[in-house]
Backbone as a ProteinNet text record, in pm:
[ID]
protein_1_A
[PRIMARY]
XXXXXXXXXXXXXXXXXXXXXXXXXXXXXXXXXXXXXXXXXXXXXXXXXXXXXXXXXXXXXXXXXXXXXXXXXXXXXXXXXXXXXXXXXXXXXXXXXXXXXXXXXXXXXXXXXXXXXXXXXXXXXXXXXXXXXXXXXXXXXXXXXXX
[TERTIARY]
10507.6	10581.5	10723.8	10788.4	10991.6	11048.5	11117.3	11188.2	11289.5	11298	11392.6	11536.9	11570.7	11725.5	11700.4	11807.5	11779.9	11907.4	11801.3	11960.9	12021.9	11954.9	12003.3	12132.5	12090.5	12236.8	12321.5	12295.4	12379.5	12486.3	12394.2	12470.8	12415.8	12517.9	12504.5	12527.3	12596.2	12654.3	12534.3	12503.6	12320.6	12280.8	12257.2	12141	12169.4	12308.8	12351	12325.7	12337.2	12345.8	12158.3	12075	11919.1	11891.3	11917.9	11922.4	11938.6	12078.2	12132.7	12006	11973.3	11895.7	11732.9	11707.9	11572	11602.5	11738.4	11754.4	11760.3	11823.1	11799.5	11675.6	11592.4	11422.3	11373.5	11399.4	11367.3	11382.2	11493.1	11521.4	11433.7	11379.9	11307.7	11192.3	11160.3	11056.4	10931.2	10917.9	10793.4	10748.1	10608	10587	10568.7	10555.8	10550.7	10414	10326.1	10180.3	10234.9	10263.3	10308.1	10376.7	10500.7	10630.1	10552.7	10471.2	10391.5	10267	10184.8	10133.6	10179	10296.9	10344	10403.6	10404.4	10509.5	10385.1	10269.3	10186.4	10131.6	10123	10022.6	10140.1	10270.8	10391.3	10339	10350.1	10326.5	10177	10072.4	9957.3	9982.4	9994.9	10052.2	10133.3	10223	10321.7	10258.4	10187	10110.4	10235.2	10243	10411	10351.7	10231.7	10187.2	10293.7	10391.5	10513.2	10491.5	10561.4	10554	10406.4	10316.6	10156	10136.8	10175.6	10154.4	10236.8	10387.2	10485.8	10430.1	10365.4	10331.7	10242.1	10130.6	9980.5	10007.4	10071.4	10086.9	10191.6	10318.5	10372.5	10283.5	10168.1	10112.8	10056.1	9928	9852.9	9921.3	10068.8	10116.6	10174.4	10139.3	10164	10029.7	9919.5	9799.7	9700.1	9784.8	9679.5	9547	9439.1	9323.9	9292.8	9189.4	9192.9	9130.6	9026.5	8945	9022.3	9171.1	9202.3	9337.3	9372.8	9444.8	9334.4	9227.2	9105.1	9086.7	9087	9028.5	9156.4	9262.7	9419.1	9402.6	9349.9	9308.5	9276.3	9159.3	9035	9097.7	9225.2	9229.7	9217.1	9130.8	9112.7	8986.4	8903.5	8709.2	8727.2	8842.7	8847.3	8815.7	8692.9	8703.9	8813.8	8840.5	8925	9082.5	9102.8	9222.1	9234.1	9347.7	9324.5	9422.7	9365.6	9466	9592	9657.6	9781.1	9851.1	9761.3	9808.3	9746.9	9658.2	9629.3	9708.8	9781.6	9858.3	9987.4	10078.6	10161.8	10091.8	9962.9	9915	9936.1	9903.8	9885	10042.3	10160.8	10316.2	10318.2	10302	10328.5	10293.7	10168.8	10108.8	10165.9	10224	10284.1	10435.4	10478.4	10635.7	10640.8	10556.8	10588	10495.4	10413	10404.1	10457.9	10561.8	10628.5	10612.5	10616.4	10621.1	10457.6	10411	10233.1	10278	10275.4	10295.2	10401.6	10475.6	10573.4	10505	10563.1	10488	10454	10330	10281.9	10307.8	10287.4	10328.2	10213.6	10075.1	9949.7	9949.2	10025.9	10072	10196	10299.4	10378.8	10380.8	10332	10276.1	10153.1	10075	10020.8	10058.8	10153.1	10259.7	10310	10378.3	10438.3	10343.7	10231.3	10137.2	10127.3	10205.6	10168.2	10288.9	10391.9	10535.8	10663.2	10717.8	10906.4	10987.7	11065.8	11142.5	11187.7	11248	11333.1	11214.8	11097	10968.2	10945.2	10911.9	10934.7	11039.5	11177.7	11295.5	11290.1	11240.3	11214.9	11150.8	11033.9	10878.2	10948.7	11013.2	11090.5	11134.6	11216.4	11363.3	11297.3	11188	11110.4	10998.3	10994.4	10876.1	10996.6	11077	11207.4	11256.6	11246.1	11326.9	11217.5	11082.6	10987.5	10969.8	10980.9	10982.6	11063.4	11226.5	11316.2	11269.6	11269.2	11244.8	11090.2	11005.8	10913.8	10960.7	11044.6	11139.7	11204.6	11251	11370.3	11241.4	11127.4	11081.7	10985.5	10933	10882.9	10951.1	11069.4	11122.9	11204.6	11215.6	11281.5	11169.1	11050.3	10899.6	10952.2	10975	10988.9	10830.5	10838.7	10663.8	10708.3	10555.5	10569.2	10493.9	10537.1	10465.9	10373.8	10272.4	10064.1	10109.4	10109.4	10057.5	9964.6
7448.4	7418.1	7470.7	7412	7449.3	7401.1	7558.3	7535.3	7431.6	7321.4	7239.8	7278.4	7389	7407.5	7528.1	7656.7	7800.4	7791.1	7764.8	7767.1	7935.9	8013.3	8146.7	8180	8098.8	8128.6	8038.1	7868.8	7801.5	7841.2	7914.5	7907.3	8064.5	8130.3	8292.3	8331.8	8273.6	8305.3	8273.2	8145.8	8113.2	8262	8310.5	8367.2	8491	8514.6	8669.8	8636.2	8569.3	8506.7	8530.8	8466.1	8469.3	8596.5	8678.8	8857.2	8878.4	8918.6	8982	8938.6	8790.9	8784.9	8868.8	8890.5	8976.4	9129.9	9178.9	9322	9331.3	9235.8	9247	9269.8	9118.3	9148.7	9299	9375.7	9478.3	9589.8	9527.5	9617.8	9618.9	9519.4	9459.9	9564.6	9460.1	9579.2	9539.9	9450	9421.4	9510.8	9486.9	9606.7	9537.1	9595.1	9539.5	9508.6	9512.9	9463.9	9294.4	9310.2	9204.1	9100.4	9167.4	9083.1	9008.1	9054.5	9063.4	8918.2	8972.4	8815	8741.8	8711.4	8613	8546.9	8587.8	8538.8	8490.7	8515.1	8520.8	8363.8	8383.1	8266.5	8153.6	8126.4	8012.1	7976.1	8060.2	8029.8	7933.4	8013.9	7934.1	7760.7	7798.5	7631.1	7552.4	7574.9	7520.4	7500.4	7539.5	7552	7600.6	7742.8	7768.2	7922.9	7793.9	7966.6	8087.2	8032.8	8127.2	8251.4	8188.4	8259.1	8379.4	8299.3	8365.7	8484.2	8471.3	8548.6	8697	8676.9	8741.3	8876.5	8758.5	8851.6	8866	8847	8934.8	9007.1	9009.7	9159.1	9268	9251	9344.5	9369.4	9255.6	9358.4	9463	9395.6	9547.5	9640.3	9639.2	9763	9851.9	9767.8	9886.2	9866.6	9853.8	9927.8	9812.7	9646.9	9538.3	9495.5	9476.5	9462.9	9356.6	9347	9231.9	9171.6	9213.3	9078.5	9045.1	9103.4	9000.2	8925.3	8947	8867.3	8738.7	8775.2	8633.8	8563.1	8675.3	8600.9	8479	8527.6	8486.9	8359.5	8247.1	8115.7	8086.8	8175.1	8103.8	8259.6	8280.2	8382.9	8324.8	8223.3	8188.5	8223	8192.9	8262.5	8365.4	8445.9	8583.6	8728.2	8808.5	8883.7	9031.4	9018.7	9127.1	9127.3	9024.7	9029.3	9021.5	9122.2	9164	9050.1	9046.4	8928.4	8928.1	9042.1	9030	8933.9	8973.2	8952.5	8747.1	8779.2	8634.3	8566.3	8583.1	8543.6	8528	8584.8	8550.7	8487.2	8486.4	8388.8	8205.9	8209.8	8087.9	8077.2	8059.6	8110.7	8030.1	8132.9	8082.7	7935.1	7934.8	7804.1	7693.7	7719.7	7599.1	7595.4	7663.3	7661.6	7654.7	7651.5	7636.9	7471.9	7456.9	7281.1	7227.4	7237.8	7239	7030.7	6977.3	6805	6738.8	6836.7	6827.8	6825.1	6943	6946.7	7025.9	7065.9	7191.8	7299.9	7387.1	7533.6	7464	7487.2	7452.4	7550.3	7595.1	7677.5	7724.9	7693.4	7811.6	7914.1	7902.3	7998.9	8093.1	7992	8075.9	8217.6	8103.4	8232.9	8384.7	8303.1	8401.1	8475	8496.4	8579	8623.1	8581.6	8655.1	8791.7	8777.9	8867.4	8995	9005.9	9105.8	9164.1	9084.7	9118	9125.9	9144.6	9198.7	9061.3	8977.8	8812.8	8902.2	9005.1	9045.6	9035.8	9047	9088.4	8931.2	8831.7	8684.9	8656.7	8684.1	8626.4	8666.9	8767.7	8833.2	8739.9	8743.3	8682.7	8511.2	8436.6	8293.6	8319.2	8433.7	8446.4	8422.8	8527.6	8567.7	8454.5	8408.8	8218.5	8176.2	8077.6	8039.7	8043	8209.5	8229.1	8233.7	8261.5	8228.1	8063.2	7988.2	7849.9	7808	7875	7805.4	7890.7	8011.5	8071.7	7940.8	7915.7	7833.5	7725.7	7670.2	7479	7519.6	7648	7649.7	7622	7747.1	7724.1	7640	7551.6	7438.1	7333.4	7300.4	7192.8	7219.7	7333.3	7359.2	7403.4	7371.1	7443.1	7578.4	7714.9	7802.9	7889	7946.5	7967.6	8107.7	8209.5	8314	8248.9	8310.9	8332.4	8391.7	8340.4	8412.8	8509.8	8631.4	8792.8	8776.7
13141.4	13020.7	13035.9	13019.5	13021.6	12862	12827.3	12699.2	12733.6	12610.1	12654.2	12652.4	12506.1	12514.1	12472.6	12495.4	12460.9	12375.7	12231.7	12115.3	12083.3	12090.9	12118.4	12257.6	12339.7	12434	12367.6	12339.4	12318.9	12137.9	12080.7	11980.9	11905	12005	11955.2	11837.7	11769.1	11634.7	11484.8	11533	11466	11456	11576.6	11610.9	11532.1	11562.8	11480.7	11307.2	11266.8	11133.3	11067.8	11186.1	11139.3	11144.5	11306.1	11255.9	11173.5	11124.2	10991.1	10890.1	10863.6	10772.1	10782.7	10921.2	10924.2	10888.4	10992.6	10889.1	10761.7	10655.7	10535.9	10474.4	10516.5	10497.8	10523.8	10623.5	10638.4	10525.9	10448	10360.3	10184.9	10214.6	10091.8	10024.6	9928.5	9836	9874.4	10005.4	10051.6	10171	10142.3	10310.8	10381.6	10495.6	10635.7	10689.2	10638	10597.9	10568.5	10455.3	10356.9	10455.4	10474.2	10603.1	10687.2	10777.1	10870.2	10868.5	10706.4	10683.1	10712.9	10622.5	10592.4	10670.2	10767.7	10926	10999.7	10981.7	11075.9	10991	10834.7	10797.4	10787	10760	10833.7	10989	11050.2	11162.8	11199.5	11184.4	11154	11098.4	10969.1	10928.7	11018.3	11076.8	11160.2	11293.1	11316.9	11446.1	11560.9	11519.9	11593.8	11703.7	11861.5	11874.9	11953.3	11979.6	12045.6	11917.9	11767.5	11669.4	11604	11638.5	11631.2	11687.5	11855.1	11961	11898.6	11867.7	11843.6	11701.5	11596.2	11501.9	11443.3	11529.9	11569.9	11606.9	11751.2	11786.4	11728.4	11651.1	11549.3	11433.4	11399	11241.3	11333.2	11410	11528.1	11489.5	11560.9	11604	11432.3	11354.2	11189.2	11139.3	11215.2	11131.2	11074.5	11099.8	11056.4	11098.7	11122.8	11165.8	11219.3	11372.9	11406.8	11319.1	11219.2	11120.7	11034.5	10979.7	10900.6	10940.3	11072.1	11140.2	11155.8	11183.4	11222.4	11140.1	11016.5	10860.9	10782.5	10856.5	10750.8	10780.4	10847.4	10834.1	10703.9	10692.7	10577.2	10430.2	10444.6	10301.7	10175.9	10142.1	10054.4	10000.9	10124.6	10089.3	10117.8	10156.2	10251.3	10154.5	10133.5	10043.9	10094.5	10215.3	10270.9	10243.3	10191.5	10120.1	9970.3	9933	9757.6	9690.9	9538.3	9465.5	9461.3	9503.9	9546.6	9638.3	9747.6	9907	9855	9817.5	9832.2	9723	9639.1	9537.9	9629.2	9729	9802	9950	9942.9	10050.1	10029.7	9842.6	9791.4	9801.5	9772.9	9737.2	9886.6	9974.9	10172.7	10175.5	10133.3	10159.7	10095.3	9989	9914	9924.4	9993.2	10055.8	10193.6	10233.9	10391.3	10396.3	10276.6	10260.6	10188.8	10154	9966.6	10004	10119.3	10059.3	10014.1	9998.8	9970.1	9806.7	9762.8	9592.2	9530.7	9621.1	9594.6	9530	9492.2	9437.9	9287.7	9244.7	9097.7	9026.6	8891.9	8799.7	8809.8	8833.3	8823.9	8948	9123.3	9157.2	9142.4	9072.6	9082.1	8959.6	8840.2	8790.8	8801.9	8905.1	8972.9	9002.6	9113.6	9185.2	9081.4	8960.3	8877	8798.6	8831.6	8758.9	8838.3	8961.2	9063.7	9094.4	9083.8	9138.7	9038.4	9103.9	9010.6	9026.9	8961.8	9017.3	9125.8	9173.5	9309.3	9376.8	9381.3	9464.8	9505.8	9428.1	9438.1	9513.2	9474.6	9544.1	9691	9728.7	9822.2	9904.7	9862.4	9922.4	9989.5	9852.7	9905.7	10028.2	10028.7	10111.5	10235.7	10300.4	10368.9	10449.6	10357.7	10385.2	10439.4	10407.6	10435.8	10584.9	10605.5	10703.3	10846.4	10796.2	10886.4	10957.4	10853.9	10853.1	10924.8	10925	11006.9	11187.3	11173.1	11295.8	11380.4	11275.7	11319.2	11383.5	11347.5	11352.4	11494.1	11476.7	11607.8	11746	11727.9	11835	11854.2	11782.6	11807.7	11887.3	11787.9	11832.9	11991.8	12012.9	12145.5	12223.9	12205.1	12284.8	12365.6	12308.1	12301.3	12342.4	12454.4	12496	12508.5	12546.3	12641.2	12736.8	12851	12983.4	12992.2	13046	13054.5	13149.9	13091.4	13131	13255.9
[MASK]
+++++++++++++++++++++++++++++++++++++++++++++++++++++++++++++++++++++++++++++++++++++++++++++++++++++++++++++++++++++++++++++++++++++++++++++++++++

């Protein structure tokens, strides 16, 4: 498999621009539990496994578990995830499919039952920016190399 174009060399300034936007995320009122999902279940949807590989192994390394890295497919029957997590699971799922139904008002008010609008604005920002990180390396088949 050969990446077709390395938009990170070709267009450094992108790239500094999507950083900046992950240090910000970093700064958020979400944890890194949280961050971590949510990068992981975009990715899933997108079928983006460059992206998968990347953040499976960062939740691991803050304490996430392999069963509910296994389980985050099915977090819907999943009893290992709390109504929180699955209230910004439902949120992921309907923004990272938004041409299915866009976000309905019975999750978003969900999410509103758990979180702060900055905690929401957050959570968007965060889907968003997973989604595009997803697009870049899809569409440029962006791999790792088998270990």
């Amino acid at each position: 498999m050969k990446q077709r174009i390395n938009i990170k060399q070709l267009e450094p300034e992108a790239y500094k621009v999507m950083y900046a936007m992950e240090k910000y995320l970093l700064t958020t009122d979400l944890t890194a539990q949280l961050r971590e999902l949510i990068k992981i279940r975009v990715s899933q949807i997108n079928k983006c496994a460059y992206c998968i590989e990347i953040h499976t192994k960062d939740a691991r390394k803050i304490g996430e578990t392999e069963q509910r890295i296994y389980a985050l497919s099915a977090w819907e029957e999943c009893p290992l995830f709390s109504e929180e997590e699955k209230a910004v699971l439902a949120l992921t799922d309907s923004i990272t499919k938004i041409a299915n139904h866009g976000v309905n008002d019975f999750i978003f008010k969900n999410v509103q039952s758990y979180f702060t609008e900055n905690q929401i604005a957050q959570m968007i920002i965060a889907i968003n920016q997973m989604n595009f990180w997803n697009r870049i390396a899809i569409s440029t088949k962006m791999f790792h190399p088998l270990n």
